[in-house]
N, C-alpha and C positions, 0 to 999 in steps of 0.2 A: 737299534734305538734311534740311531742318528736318520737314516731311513724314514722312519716314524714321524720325526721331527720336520723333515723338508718336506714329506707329506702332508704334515698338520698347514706351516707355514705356507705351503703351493695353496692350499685350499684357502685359507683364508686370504690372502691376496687374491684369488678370483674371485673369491666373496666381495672383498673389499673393491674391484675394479665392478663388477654385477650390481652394488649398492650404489656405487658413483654412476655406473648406465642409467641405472633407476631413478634417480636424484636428477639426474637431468631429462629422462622422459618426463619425469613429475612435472618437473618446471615447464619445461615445452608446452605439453599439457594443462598445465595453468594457465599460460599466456593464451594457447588456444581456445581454451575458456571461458579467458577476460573478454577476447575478440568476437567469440559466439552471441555472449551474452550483449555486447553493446550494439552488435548487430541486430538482435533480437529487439530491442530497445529501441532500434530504430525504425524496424520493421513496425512495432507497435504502432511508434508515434506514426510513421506516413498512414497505416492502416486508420487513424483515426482520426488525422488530416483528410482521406478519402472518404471516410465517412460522415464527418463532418459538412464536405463539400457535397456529398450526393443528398443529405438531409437538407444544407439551402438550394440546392436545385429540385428537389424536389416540392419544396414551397415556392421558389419563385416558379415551376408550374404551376402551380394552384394558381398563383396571383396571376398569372398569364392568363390562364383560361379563364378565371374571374375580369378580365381585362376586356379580352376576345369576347365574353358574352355582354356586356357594358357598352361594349364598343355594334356589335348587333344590335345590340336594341335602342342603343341612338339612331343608326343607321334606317332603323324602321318606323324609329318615329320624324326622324327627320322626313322619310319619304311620304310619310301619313299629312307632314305639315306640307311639304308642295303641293300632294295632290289637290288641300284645302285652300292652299293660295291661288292654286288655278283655279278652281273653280271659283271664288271669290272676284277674281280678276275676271274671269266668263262674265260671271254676275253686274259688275262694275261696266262693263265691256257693252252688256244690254240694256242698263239705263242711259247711256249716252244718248 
């Protein structure tokens, strides 16, 4: 019986040291977790800080290239008006 007894007792003490292994995986485990998750959270946030930033880059092209063709067709009317000032000046140049 006494046998019996320090067999019960052995087992439930490795019980009890296997429940405390446990109890502290848990907790490990929780903290690495906590840490995934706030990780996670951060990864979101820069994920929508980058996308954010590719959306106004993506409109200051448009306004660029809206810019760029603004900026052509000054360019072609300006050279429309020299060509009219020279001749004008030709013009001016033959009633002397």
């Amino acid at each position: 019986m006494e046998d019996s007894f320090e067999l019960l007792e052995d087992r439930i003490r490795r019980a009890a040291a296997r429940l405390k292994e446990l109890q502290s995986e848990t907790e490990s485990l929780r903290a690495e977790l906590a840490t995934a998750q706030s990780r996670a959270e951060d990864a979101e946030k820069r994920l929508e800080e980058v996308a954010d930033a590719e959306s106004s880059l993506a409109r200051d092209s448009k306004k660029a290239e809206g810019l760029a063709r603004e900026v052509k067709s000054l360019e072609k009317e300006r050279e429309e008006i020299r060509s009219r000032l020279g001749r004008l000046v030709e013009l001016l140049e033959t009633l002397d």
